[in-house]
C-alpha positions as CSV (number, residue, x, y, z in Angstrom):
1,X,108.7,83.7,150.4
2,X,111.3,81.3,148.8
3,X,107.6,80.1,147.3
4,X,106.7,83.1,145.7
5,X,110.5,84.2,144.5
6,X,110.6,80.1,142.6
7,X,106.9,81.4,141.1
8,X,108.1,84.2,140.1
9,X,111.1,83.1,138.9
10,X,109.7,80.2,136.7
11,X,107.0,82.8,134.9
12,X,110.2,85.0,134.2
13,X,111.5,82.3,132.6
14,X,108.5,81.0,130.7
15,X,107.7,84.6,129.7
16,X,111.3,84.5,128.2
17,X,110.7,80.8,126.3
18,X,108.1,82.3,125.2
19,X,109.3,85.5,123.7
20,X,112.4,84.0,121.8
21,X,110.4,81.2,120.4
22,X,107.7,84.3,118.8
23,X,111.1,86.2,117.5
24,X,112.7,83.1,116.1
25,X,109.3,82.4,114.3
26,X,108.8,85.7,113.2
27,X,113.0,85.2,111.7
28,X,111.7,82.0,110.0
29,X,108.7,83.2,108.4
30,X,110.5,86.6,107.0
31,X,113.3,83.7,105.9
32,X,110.4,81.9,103.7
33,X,109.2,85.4,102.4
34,X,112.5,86.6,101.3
35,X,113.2,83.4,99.8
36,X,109.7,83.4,97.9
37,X,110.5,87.2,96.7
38,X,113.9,85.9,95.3
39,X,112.2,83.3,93.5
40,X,109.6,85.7,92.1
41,X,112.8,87.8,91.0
42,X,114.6,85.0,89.4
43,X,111.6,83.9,87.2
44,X,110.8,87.7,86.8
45,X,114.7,87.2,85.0
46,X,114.3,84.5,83.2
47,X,110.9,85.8,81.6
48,X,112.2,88.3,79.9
49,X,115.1,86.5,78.6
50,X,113.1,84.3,76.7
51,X,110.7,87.1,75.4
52,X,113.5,89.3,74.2
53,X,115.2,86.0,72.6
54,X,111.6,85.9,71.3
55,X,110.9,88.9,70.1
56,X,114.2,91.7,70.4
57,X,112.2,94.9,70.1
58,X,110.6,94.1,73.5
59,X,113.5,95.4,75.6
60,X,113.5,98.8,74.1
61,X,109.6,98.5,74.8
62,X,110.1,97.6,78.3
63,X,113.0,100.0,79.2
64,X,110.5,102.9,77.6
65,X,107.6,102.1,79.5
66,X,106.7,103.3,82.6
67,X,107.3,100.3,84.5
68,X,106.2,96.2,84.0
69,X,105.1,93.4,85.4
70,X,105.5,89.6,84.9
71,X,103.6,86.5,86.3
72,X,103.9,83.0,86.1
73,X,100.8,81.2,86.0
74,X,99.5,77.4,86.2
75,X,95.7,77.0,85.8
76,X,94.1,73.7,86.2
77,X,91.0,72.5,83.8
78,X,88.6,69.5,84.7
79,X,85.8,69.1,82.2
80,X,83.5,72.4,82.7
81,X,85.8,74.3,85.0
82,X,89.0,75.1,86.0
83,X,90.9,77.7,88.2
84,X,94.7,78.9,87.8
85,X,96.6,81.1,90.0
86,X,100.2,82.6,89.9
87,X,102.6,85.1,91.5
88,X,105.0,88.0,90.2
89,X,106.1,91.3,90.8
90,X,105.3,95.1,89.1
91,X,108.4,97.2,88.8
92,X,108.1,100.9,88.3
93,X,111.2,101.8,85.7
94,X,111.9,105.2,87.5
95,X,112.4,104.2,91.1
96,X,112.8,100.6,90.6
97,X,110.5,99.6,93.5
98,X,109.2,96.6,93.4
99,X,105.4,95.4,94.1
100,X,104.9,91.5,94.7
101,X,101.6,90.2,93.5
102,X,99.6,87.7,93.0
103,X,97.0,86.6,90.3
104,X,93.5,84.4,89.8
105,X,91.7,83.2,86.9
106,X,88.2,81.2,86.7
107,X,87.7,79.5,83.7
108,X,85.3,77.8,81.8
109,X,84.2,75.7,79.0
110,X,84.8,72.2,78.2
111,X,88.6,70.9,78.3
112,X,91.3,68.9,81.1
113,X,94.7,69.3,81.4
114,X,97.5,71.6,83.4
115,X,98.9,74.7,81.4
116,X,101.7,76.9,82.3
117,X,102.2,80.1,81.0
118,X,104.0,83.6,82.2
119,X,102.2,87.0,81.3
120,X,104.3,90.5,80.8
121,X,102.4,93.2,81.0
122,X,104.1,97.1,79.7
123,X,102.4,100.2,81.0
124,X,102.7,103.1,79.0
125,X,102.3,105.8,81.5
126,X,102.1,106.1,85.3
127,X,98.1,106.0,85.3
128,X,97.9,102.8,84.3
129,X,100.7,101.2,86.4
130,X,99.7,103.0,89.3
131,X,95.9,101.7,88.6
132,X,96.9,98.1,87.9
133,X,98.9,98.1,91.3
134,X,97.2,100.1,93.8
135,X,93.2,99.2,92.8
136,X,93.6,95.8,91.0
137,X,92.9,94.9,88.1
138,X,91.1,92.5,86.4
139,X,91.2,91.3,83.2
140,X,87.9,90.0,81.8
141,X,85.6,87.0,80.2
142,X,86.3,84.3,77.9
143,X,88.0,86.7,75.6
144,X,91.0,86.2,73.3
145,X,93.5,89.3,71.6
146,X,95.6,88.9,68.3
147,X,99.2,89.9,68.9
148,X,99.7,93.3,66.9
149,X,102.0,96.3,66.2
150,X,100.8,99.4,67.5
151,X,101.2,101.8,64.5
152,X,101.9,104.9,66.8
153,X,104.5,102.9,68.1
154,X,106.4,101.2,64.5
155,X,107.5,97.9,65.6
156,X,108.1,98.5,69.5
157,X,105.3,96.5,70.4
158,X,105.4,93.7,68.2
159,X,103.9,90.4,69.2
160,X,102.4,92.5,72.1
161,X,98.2,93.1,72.8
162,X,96.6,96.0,74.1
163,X,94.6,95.0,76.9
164,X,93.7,98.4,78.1
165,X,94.5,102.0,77.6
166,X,97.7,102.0,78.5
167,X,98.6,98.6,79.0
168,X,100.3,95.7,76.7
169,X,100.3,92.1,77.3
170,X,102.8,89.4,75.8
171,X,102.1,86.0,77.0
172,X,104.9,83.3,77.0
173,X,104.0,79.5,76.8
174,X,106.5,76.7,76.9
175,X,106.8,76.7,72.9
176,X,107.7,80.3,73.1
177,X,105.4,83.8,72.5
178,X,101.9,83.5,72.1
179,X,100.2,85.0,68.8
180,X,96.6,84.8,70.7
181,X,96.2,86.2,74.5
182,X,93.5,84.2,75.6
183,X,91.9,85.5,78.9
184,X,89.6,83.6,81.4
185,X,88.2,86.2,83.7
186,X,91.9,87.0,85.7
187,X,92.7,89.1,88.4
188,X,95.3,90.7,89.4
189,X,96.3,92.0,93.2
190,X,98.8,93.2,95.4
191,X,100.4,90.4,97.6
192,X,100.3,91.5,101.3
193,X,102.0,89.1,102.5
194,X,105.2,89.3,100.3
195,X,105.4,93.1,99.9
196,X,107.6,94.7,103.4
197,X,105.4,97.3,105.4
């Protein structure tokens, strides 16, 4: 009887080891997400700083919009391939929520070297945010887009592409705004990890 009270005893414990170690895990790994969502923030910050030190007319184009998104990316090239990847966040202007993300390019062609770069994307209307974050979105081939002002628009979305109906892309490189959007076969997607259930 004392036998079986120790046995019992000793799973009681074990079960209880066990239980705080699984809830101090699961408080350590929601400490490394919250700290990789503030990081995503403070780039997110520092993004747009340097675009509208770049280019002014882009905050009025932002604020506008029906929400944004900004990425920073860092895509690898050896000889006849590559791959890049990156992380940011798509913020709808009207509620201010926030969906973390993540992105993926493939590239090809002849080349080496490391290049960093951070996208901004503008949505004009809720269709084309909600499409971009919900479904994905991927933006295609070895194709390149000349910075231009849309003339419905005047100059609110100068130094800006048009990607897609809908949908504007600046790109930032360490020399400041890009005049040619090159992309490589990119996709963007919703970060399940990062994003709270």
């Amino acid at each position: 009887m004392i036998v079986n009270r120790f046995l019992t005893g000793s799973r009681f414990v074990v079960a209880s080891l066990f239980c705080l170690l699984a809830v101090g895990a699961s408080a350590d790994d929601e400490k490394d997400k919250e700290k990789e969502r503030t990081e995503v923030r403070q780039m997110t910050q520092q993004t747009l700083a340097r675009l509208y030190k770049a280019q002014p007319s882009a905050q009025a184009a932002l604020q506008k919009g029906y929400g944004y998104a900004v990425f920073s990316n860092t895509g690898i090239k050896i000889l006849f391939g590559g791959s890049g990847h990156g992380e940011g966040v798509a913020v709808n202007n009207k509620t201010k929520a926030e969906t973390f993300m993540k992105m993926h390019e493939i590239q090809a062609g002849l080349g080496m070297g490391v290049k960093k770069f951070k996208v901004i994307f503008i949505f004009d209307n809720q269709k084309a945010f909600d499409g971009f974050v919900n479904s994905g979105w991927e933006l295609g081939g070895q194709t390149s887009a000349a910075a231009k002002t849309s003339p419905e628009k005047g100059g609110a979305m100068q130094g800006a592409a048009s990607v897609s109906d809908g949908i504007w892309m600046y790109q930032m490189t360490d020399k400041g705004l890009a005049l040619e959007i090159t992309a490589k076969g990119t996709k963007y997607s919703k970060d399940d990890d990062l994003n709270k259930s």
